[in-house]
FILUM-501319 format. One record per atom (N, C-alpha, C): atom name; residue number from 0; z, x, y; residue in one letter. Coordinates in steps of 0.1 Angstrom, whole numbers. Each point is the difference from the previous one (the first is absolute). Layout:
<pts>
+----+-----+-------+-------+-------+---+
|  a |   k |     w |     u |     v | r |
+----+-----+-------+-------+-------+---+
| CA | NUM |     Z |     X |     Y | A |
...
+----+-----+-------+-------+-------+---+
</pts>
This chain:
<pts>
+----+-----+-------+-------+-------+---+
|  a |   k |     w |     u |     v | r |
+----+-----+-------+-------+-------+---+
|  N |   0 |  1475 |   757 |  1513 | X |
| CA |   0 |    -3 |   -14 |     0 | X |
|  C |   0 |   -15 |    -2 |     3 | X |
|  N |   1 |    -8 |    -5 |   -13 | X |
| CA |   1 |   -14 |     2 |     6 | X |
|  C |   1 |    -4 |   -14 |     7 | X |
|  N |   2 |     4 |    -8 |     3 | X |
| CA |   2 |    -1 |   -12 |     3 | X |
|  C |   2 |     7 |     7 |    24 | X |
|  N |   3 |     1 |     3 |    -2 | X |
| CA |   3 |     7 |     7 |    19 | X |
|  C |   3 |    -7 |    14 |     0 | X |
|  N |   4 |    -7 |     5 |   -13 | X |
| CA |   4 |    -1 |    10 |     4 | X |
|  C |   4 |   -14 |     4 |    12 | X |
|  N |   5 |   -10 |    -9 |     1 | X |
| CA |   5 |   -10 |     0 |     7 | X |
|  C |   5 |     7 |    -1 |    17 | X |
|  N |   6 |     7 |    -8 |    -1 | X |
| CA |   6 |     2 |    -4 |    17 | X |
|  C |   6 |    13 |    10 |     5 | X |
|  N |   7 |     5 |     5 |    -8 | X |
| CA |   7 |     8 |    16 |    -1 | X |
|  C |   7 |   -10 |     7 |     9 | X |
|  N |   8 |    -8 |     3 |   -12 | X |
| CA |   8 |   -12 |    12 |     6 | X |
|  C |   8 |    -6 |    -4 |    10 | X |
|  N |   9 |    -6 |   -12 |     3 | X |
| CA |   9 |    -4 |    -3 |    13 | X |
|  C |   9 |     7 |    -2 |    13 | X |
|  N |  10 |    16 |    -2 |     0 | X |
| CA |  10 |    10 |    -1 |     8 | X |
|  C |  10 |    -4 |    18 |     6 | X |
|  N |  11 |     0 |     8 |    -8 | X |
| CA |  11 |     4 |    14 |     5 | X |
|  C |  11 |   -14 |     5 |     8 | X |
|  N |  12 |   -13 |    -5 |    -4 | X |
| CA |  12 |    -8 |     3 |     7 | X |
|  C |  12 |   -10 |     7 |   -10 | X |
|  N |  13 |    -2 |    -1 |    -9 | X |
| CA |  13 |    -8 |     2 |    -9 | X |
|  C |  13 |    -8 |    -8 |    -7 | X |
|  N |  14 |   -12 |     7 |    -2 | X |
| CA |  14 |    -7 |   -15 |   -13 | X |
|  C |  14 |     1 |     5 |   -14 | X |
|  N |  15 |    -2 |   -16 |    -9 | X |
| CA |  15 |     1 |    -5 |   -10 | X |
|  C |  15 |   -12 |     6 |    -6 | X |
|  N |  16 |     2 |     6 |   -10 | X |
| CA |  16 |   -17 |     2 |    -7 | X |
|  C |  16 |     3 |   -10 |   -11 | X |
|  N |  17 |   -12 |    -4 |    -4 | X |
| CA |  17 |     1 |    -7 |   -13 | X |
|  C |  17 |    -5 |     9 |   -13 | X |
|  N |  18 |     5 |     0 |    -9 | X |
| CA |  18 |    -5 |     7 |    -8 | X |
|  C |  18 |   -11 |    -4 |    -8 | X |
|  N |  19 |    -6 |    14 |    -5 | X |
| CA |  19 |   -14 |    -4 |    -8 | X |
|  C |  19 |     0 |    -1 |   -15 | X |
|  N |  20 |    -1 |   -10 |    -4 | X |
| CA |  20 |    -7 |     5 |   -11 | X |
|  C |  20 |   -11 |     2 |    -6 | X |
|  N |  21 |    -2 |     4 |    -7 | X |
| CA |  21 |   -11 |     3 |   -13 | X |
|  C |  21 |    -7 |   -13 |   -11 | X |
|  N |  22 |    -8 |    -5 |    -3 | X |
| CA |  22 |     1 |    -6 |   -12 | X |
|  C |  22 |    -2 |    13 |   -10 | X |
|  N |  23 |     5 |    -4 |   -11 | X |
| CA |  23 |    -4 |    12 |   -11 | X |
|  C |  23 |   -18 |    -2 |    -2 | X |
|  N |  24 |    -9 |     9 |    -4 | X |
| CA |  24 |   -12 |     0 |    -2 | X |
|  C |  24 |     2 |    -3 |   -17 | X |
|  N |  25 |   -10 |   -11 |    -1 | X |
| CA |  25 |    -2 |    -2 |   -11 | X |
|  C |  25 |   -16 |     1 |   -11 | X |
|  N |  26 |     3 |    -1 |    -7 | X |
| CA |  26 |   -20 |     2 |    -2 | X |
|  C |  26 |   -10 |   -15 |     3 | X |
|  N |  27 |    -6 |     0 |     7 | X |
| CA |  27 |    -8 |   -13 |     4 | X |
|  C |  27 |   -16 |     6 |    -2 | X |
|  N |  28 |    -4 |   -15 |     2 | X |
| CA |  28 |   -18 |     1 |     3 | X |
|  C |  28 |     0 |   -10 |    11 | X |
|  N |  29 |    -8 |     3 |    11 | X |
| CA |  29 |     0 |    -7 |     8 | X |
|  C |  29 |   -17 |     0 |     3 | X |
|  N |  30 |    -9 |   -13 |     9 | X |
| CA |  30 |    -7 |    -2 |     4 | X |
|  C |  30 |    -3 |     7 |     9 | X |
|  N |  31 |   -12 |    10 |     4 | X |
| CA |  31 |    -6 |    12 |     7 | X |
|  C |  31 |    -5 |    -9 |    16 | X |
|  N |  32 |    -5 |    11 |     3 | X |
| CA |  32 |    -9 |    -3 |    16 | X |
|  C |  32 |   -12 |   -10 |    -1 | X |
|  N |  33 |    -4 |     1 |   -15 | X |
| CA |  33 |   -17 |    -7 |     2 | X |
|  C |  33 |     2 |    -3 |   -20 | X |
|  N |  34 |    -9 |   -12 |     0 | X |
| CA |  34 |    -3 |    -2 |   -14 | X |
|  C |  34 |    -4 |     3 |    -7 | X |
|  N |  35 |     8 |     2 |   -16 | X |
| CA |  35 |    -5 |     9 |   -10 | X |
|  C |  35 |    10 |    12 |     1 | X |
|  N |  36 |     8 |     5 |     9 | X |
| CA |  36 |    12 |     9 |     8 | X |
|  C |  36 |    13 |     1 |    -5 | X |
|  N |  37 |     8 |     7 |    -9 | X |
| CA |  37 |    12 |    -5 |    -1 | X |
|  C |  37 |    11 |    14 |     6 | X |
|  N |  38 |    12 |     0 |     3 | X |
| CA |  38 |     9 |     9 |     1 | X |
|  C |  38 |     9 |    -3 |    -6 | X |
|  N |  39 |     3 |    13 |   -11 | X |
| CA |  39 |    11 |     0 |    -7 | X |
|  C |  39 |    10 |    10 |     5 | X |
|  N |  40 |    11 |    -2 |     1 | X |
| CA |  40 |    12 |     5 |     4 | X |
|  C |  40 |    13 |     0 |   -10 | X |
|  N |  41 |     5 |    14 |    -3 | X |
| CA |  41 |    11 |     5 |    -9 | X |
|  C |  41 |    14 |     5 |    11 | X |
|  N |  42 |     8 |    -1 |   -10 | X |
| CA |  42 |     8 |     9 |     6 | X |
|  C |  42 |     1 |    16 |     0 | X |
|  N |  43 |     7 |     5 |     8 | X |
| CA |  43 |    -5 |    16 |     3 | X |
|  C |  43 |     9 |     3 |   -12 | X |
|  N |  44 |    -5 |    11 |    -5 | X |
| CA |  44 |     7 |    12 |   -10 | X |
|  C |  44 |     7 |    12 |     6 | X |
|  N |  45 |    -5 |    -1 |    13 | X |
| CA |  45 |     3 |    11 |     6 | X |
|  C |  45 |    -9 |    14 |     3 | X |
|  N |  46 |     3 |    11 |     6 | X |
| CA |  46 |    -7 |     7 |     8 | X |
|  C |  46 |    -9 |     7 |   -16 | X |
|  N |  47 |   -11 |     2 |     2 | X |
| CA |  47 |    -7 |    14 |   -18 | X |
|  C |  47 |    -1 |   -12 |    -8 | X |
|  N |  48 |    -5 |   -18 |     6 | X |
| CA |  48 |    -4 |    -3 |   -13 | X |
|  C |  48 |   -13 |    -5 |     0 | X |
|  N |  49 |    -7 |     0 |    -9 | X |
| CA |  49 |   -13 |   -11 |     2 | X |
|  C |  49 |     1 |   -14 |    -7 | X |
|  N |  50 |   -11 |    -6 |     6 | X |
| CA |  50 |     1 |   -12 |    -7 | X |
|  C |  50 |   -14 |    -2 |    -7 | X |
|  N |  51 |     2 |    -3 |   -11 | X |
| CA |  51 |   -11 |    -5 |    -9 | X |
|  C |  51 |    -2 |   -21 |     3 | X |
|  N |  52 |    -9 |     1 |     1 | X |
| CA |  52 |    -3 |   -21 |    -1 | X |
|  C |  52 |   -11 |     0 |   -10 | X |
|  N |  53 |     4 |   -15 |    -4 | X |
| CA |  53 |    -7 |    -3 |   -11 | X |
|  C |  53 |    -6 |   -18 |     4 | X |
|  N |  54 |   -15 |    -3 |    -3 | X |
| CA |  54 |     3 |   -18 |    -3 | X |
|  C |  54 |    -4 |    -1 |    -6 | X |
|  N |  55 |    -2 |   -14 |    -5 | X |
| CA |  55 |    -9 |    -7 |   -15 | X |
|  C |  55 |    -4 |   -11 |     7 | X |
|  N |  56 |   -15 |    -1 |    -2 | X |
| CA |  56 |    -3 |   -14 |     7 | X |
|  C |  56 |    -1 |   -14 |   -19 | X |
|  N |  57 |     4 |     4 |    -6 | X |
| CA |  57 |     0 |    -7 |   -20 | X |
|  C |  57 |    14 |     1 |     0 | X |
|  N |  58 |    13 |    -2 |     5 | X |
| CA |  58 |    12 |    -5 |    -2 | X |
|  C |  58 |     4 |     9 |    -6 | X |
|  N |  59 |     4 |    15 |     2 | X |
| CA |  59 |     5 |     9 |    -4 | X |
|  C |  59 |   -10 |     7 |   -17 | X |
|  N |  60 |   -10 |    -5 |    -4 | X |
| CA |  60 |    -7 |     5 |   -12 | X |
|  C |  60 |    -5 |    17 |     5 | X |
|  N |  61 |    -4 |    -2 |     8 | X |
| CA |  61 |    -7 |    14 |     4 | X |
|  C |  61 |     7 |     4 |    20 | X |
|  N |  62 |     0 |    14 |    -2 | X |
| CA |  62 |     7 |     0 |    14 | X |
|  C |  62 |    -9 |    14 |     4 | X |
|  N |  63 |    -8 |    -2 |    15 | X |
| CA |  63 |    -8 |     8 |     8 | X |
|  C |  63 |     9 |    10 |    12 | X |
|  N |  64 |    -3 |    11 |     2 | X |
| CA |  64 |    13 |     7 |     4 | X |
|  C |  64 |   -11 |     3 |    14 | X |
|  N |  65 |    12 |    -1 |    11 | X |
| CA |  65 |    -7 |     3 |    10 | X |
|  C |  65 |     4 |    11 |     7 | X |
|  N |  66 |     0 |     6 |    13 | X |
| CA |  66 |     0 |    15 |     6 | X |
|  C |  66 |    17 |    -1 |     0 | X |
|  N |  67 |     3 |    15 |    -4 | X |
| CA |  67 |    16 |     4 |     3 | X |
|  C |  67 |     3 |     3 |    11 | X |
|  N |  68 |     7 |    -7 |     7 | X |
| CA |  68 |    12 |     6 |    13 | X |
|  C |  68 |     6 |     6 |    -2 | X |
|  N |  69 |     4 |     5 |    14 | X |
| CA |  69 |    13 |     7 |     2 | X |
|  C |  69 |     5 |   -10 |     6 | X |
|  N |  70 |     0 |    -9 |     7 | X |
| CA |  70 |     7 |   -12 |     6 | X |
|  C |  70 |     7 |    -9 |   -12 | X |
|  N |  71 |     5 |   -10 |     2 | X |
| CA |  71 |     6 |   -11 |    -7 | X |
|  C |  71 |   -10 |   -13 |     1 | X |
|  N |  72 |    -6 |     1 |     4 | X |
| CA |  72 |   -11 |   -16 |     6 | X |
|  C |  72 |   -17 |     8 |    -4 | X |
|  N |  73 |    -6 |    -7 |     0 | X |
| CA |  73 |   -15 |    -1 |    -2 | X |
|  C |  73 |    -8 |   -11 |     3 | X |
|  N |  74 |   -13 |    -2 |     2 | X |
| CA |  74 |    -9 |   -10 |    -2 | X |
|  C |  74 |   -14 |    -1 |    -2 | X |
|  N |  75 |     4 |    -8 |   -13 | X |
| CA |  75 |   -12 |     3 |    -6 | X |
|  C |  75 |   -12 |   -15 |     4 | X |
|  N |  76 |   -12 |     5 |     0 | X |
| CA |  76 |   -10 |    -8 |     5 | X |
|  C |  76 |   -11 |    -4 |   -16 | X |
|  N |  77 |    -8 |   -11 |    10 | X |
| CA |  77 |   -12 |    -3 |   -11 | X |
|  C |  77 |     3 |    -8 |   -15 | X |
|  N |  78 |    14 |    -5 |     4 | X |
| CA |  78 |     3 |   -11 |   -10 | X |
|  C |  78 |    -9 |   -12 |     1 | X |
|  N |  79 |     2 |    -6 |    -6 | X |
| CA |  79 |    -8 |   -17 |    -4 | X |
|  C |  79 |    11 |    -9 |    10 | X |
|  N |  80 |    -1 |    -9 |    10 | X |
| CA |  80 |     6 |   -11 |     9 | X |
|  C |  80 |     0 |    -7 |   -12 | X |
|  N |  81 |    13 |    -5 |    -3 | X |
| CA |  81 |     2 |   -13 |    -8 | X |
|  C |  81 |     8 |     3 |   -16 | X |
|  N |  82 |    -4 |    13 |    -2 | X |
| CA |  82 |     1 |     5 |    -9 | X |
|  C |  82 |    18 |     5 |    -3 | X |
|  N |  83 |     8 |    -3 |   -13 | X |
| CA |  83 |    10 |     7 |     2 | X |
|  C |  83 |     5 |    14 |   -10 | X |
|  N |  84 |     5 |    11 |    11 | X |
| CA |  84 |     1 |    10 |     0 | X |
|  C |  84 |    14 |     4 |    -4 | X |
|  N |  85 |    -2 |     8 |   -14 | X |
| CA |  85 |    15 |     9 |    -2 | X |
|  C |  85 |     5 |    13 |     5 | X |
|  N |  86 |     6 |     2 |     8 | X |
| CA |  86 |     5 |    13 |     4 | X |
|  C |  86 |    12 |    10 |    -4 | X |
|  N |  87 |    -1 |     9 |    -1 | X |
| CA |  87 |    10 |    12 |    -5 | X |
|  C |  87 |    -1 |    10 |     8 | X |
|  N |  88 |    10 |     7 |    -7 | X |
| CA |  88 |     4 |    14 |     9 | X |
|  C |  88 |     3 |     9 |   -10 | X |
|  N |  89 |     5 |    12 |     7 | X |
| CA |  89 |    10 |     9 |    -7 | X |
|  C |  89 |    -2 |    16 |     7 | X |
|  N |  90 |    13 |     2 |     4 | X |
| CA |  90 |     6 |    13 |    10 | X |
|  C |  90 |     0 |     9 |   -10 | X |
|  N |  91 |   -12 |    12 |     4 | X |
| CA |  91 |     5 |    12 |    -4 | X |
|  C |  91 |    10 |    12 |     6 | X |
|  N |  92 |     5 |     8 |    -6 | X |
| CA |  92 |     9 |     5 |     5 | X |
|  C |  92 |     0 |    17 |    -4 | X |
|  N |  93 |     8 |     7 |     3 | X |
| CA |  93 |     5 |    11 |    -8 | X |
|  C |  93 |     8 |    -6 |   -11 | X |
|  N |  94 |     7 |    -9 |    -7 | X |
| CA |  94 |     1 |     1 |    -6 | X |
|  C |  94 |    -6 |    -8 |   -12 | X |
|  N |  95 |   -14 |    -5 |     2 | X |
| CA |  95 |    -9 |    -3 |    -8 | X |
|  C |  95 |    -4 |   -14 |     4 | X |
|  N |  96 |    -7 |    -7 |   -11 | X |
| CA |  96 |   -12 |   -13 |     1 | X |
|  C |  96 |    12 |   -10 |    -7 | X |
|  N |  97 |     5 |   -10 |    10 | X |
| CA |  97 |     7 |   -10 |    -8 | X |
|  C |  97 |   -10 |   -13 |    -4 | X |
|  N |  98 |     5 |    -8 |   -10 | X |
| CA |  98 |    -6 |   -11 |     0 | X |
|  C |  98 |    -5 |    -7 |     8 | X |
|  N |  99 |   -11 |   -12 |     3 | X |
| CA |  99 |    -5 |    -5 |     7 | X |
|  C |  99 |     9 |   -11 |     5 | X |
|  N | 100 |     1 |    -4 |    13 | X |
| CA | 100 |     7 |   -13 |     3 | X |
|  C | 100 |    -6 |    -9 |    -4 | X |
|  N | 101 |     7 |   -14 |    -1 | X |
| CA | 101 |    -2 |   -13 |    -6 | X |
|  C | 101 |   -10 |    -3 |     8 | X |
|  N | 102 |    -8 |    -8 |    -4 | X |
| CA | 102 |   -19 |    -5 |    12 | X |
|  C | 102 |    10 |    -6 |     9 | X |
|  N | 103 |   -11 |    -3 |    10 | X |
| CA | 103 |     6 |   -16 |     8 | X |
|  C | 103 |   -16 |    -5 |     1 | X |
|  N | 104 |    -5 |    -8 |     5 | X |
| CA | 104 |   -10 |   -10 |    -2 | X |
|  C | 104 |    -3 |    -2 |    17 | X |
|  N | 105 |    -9 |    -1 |     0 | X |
| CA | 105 |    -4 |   -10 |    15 | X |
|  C | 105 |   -17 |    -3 |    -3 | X |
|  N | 106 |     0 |   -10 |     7 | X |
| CA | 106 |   -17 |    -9 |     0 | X |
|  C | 106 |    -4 |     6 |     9 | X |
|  N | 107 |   -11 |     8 |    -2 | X |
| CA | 107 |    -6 |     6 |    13 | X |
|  C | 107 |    -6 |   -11 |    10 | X |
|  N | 108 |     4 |     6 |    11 | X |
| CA | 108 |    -8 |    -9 |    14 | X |
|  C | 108 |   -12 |     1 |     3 | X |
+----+-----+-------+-------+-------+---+
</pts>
């Protein structure tokens, strides 16, 4: 009964943990520490992968590739404040170079 089951456990002398969760990681661009600053964040591929990033400051016409991780997140600096920014990804692996994720957009701060 999960509705008794807390004051069960706490009757006997034990505590209640709440459980955690996770949000799933998704790919975002978020606003950095200082202006002109952005952090992009992917989801993990897991342990042996890199990550390639890409932006376009022309609405996806041309795309400037910046330094590869081994992490899932980066931040890239020396954008234009005001300006809006397309971001991509894409996890390499052992088992090869997949396609690029879909952009996402943010107006730099």
């Amino acid at each position: 009964d999960e509705g008794n089951g807390p004051a069960i456990i706490e009757s006997a002398g034990l505590a209640v943990r709440k459980r955690t969760t996770r949000k799933a990681r998704v790919f975002a661009a978020k606003p950095g520490p200082t202006s002109g600053v952005v952090k992009v964040v992917a989801a993990s591929a897991g342990h042996r992968a890199s990550y390639e990033w890409q932006y376009s400051i022309d609405g996806g016409k041309t795309w400037i590739l910046a330094p590869v991780t081994l992490q899932a997140k980066t931040t890239i600096a020396g954008l234009t404040p005001g300006a809006v920014v397309q971001f991509r990804h894409r996890a390499v692996t052992k088992a090869g170079e997949p396609d690029w994720s879909a952009p996402v957009s943010l107006a730099v701060p």
